[in-house]
LUMSEMI-652702 format. One record per residue: residue in three letters; y, z, x of N, C-alpha, C in turn. Coordinates in steps of 0.1 Angstrom, whole numbers, plus 5000, padded with zeros to 4 digits. Example, Ala and Ser with C-alpha at 12.3 -4.5 7.8 and 13.67 -1.06 7.14 Angstrom:
% residues 2
ALA494350785132495550785123496750785132/SER497850715128498950715137500050795129/
END
This chain:
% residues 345
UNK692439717458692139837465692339957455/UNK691240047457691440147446692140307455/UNK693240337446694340397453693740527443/UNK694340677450694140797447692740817439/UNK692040807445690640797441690040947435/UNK689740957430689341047422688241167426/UNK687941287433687141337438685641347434/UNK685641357414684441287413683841187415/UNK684441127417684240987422683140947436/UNK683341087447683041127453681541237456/UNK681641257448681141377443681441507451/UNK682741527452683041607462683041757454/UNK681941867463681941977462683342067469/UNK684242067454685542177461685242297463/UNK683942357464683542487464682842507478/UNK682442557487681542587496680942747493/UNK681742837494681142977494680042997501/UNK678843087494677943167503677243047510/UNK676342927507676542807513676142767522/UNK678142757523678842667535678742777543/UNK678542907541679242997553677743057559/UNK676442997552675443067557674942937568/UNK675442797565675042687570675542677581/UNK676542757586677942777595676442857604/UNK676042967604675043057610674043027613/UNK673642887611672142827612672142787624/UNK671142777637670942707650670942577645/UNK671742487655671542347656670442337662/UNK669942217659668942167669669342047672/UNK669241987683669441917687668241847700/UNK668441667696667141597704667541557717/UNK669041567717669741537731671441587732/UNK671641527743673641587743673841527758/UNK674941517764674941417771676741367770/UNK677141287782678441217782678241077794/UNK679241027795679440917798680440817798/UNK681240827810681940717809682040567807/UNK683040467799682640377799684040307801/UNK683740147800685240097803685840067816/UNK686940027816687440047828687339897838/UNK688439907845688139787855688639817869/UNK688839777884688939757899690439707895/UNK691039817902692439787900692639797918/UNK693339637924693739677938695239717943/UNK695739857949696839857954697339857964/UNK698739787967699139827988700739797982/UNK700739827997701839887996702839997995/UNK701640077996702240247996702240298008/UNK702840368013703240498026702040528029/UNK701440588037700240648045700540788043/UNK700440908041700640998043699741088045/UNK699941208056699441318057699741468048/UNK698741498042698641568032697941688034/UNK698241838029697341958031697041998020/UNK695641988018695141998006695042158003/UNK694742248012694442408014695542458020/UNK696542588014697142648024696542658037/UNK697042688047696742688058695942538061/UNK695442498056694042388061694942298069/UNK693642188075694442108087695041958074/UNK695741928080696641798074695541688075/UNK695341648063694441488063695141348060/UNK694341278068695541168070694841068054/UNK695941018045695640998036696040888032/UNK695240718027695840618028695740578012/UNK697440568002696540497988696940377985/UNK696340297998696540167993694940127993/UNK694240057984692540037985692240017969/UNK691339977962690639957957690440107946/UNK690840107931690740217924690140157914/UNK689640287905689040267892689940307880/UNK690140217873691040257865690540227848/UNK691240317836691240227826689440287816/UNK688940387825687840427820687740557807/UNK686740567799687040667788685440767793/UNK686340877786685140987787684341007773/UNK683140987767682640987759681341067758/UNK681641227747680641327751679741327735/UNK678541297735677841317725676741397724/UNK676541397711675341527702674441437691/UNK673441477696672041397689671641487681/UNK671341497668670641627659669241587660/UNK668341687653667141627655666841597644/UNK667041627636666741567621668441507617/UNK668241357623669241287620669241257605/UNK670341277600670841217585671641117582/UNK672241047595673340957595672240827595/UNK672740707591672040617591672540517607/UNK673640587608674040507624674940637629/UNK675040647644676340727650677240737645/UNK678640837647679840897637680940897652/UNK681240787655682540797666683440857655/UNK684740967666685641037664686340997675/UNK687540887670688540877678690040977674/UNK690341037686691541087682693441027683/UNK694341117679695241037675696041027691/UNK697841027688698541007700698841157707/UNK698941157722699141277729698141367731/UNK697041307724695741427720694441397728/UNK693641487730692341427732690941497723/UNK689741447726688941477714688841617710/UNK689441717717689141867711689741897702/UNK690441797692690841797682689741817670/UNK688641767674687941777664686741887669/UNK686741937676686142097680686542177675/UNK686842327680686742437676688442417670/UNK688842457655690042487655690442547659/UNK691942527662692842627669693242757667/UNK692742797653692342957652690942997649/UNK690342927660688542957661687442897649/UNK688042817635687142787625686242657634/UNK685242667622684442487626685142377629/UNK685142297635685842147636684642047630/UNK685641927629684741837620683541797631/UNK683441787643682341827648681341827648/UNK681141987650680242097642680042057631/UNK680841997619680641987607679741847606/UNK679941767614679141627612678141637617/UNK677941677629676241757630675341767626/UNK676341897618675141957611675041907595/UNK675641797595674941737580674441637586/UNK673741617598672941517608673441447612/UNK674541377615674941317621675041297636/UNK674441147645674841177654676141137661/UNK677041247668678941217668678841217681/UNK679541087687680241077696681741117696/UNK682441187706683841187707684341177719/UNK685241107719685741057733687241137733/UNK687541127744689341107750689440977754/UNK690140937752690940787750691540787761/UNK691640657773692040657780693540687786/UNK693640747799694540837805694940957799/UNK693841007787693941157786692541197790/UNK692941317790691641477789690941437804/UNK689441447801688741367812688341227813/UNK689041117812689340967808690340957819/UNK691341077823691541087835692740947838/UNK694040997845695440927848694940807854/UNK695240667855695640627864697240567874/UNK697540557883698840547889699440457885/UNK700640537882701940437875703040457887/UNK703940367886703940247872702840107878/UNK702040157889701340047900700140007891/UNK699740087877698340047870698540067857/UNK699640157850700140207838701840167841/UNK702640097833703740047834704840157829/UNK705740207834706640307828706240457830/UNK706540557816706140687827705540757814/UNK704740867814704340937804704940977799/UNK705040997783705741047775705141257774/UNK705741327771705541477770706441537760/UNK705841607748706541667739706241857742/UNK707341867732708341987735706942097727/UNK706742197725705742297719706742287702/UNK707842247702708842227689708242127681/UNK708442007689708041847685707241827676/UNK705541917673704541847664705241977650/UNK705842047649706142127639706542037630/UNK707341977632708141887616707541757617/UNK707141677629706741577629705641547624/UNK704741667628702941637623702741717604/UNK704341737602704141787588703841957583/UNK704141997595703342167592704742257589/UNK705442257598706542337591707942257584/UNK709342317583710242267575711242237589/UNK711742077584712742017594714042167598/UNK714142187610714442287614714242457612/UNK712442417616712142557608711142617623/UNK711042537630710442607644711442687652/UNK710542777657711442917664710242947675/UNK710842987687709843027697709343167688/UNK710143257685709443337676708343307665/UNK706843347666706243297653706843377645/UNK706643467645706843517629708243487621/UNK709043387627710443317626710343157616/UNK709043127622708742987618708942977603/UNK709242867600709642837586708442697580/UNK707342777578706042657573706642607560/UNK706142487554706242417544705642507539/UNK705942487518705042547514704042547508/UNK702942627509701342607505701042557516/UNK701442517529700742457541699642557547/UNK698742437548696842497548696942457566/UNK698242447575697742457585697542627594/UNK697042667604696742827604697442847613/UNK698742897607700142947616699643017628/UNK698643107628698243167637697443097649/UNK697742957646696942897659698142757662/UNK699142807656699942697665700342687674/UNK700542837682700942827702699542747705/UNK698342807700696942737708697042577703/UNK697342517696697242387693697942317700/UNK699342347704700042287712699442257728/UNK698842397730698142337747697342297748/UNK696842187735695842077733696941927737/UNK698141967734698641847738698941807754/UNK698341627753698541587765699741457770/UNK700041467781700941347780700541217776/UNK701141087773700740997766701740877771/UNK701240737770701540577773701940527761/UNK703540447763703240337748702740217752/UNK702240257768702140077774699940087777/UNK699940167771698240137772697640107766/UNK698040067751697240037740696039927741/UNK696239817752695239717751694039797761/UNK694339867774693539917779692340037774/UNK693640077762692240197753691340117743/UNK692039997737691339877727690039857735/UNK690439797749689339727762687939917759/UNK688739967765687640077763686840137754/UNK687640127740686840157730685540057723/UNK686439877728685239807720683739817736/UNK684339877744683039907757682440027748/UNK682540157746681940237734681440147724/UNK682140067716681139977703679839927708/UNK680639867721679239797728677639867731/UNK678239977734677340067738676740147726/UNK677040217718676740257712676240227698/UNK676640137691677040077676675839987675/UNK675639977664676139987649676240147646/UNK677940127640678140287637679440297628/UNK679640447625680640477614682140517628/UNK683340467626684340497632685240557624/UNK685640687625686440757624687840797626/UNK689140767627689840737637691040797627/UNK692240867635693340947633694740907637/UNK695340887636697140857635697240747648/UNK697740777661697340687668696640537663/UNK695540617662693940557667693940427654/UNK694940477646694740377636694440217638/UNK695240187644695140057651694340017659/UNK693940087669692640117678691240077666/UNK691140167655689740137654690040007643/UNK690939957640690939877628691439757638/UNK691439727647691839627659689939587666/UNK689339727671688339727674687339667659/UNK687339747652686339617643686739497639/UNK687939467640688739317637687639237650/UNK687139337658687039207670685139267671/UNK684939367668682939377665682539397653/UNK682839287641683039327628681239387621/UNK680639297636678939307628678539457633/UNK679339567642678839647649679339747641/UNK680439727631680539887626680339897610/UNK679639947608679540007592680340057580/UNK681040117589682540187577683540257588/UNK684540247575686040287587686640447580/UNK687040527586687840637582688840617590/UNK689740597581691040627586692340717581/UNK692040817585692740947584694340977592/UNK695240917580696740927580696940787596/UNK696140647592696540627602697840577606/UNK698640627619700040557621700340437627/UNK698640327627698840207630697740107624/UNK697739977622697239897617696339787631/UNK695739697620694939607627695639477625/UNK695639357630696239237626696039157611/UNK696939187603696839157593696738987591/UNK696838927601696038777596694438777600/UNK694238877602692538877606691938997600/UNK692538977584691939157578690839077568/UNK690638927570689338877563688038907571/UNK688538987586687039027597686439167590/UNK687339227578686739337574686539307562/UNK686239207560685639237546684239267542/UNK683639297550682439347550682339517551/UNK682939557557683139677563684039797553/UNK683439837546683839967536685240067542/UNK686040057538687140177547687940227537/UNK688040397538688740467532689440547541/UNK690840577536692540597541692040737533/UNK692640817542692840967537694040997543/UNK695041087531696741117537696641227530/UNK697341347537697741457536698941467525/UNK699241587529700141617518701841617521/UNK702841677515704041667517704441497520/UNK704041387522704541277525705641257520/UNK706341257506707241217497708641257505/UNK708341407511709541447513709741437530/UNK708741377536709241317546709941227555/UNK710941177563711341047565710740937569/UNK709640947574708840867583707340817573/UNK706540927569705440867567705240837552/UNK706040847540705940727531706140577534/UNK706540517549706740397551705440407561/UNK704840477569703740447576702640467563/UNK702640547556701640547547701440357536/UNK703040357533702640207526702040087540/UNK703140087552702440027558700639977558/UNK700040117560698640147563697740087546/UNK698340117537698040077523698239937521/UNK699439867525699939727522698839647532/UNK698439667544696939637551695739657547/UNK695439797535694039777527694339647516/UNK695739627510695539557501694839407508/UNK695439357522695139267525693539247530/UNK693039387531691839387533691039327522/UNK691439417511690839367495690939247487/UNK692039177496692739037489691738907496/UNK690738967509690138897516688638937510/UNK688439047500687239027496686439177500/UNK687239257508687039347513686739477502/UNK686539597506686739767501687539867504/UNK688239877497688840037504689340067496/UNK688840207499689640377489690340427494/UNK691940467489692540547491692740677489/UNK692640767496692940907489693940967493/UNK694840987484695741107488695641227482/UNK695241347490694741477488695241537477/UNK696741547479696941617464696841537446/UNK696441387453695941357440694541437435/UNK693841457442692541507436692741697441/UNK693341727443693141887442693141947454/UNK693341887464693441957481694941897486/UNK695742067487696642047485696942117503/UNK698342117507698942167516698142147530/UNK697941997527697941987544698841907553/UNK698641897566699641877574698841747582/UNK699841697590699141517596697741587604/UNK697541697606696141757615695041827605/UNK694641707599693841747585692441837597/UNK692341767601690941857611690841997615/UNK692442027614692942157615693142277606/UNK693442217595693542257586692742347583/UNK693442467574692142587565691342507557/UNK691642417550690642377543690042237550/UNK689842237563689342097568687942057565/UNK687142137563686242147560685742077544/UNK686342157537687042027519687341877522/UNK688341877532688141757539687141677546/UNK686541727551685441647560684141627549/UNK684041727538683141697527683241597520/UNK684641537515685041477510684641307515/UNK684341317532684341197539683141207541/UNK682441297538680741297539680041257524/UNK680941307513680641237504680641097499/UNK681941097509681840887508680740827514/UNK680740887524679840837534678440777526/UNK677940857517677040907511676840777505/UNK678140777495677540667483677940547490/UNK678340517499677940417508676740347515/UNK675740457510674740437515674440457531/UNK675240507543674940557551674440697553/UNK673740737546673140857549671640857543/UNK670840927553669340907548669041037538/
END
């Protein structure tokens, strides 16, 4: 496995200027757009209470039975067709834990998201919410989801996702204590936080079931996939190895079955990790984790690039590279691979 890979290597343009910012102003065109859910199965329940319920102040009381037949376990999946496609196959964008896909929309202090950014270098991107977030929509626990949703504090992603210093969040912004050089945009961290949604550690096979329903449907294609998701998409090609083309996996915080990492050896995958790791507690052991699984990839015959950012000159980011001021450096960087991969026309 070839580790801190070298940005020439890539041919990555560290520069955008007049450019990127006039390309930013250009009308998309687009041949379609469109969503769709997929997934999912008939979950039967009884044994619940009957109750009468008032849906409207004042309104009359409806008698309300939830024992019957539900739908559960389904994903919401919203896509964008360019019209002068450049991608040689679709660009799925799975996102990570607690999140759903508007992670890769508008940043949280109004810049492009990777998105917009795959778009418009033609790509056509699907992005979904992962089931029991966003519109993918709850189903009832503990009678269909076992246990109880997890919910973090507006504190929680400060130190954890890497953006500020271990006790450096304050309800006060102007108090907050960022790492330093961090390229995340202080000014949009109340807004990033009401991106976060509650989250299951007991649904992993039902988002797996969902996502290989997307491969199905969609693919042959590029999967993209973020912290969470790590294992989701490197599980999901372990099991449609002829359906996906290449893997991004961006800081992921989980793996695929490492006696079945000979299913990718066809399948090109490059690890992208942010910065500060060294001085964190957690993710120099998720990072080897995720690396000690490309080697196994590579040991079966496989490909993978590692990059860690501040090896090549993109420095001060935080585990929400999409977010970031320089996300965009970032996303070029994975358009560049993409490139000499031969997935782009």
């Amino acid at each position: 496995m070839r580790r801190h890979v070298l940005a020439a290597a890539f041919g990555l343009a560290c520069s955008f200027g007049a450019a990127q910012a006039q390309q930013a102003q250009e009308p998309i065109s687009l041949r379609g757009m469109g969503s769709f859910h997929v997934g999912g199965k008939l979950v039967e329940i009884s044994g619940r209470p009957v109750k009468d319920v008032v849906f409207t102040p004042g309104g009359t009381p409806a008698r309300v039975d939830p024992n019957g037949t539900y739908q559960t376990g389904q994903m919401y999946v919203q896509y964008f067709l360019p019209q002068n496609e450049k991608g040689s196959v679709p660009l799925l964008l799975w996102h990570g834990g607690g999140m759903t896909g508007v992670n890769y929309e508008t940043t949280p202090d109004g810049r492009q998201g990777w998105l917009e950014f795959f778009l418009r270098k033609g790509w056509s991107v699907y992005n979904s919410d992962a089931v029991e977030r966003g519109r993918s929509g709850w189903a009832m626990y503990p009678d269909v989801i076992p246990g109880e949703p997890l919910f973090l504090t507006t504190a929680n992603p400060f130190e954890r996702f890497r953006i500020g210093a271990g006790g450096g969040y304050d309800a006060d912004p102007a108090k907050r204590k960022y790492l330093p050089g961090s390229q995340f945009p202080a000014e949009g961290y109340d807004n990033f936080v009401k991106q976060i949604v509650p989250r299951w550690t007991s649904t992993d096979q039902m988002i797996i079931d969902a996502y290989i329903a997307e491969v199905d449907k969609v693919c042959p294609c590029v999967i993209s996939f973020h912290s969470q998701s790590g294992q989701f998409g490197f599980k999901v090609a372990q099991a449609r190895p002829d359906k996906v083309k290449a893997l991004i996996a961006v800081e992921p915080a989980g793996i695929g079955d490492p006696a079945k990492a000979a299913a990718l050896k066809d399948i090109p995958v490059l690890m992208v990790f942010g910065d500060y790791i060294e001085q964190d507690a957690r993710w120099p052991t998720i990072r080897k984790t995720a690396t000690d699984f490309g080697d196994k990839i590579t040991a079966a015959g496989g490909s993978v690039d590692v990059v860690n950012l501040p090896a090549v000159g993109i420095t001060g980011n935080s585990h929400m590279l999409m977010m970031d001021k320089n996300n965009l450096a970032v996303a070029q960087l994975i358009q560049d691979w993409l490139a000499k991969k031969g997935l782009t026309k």
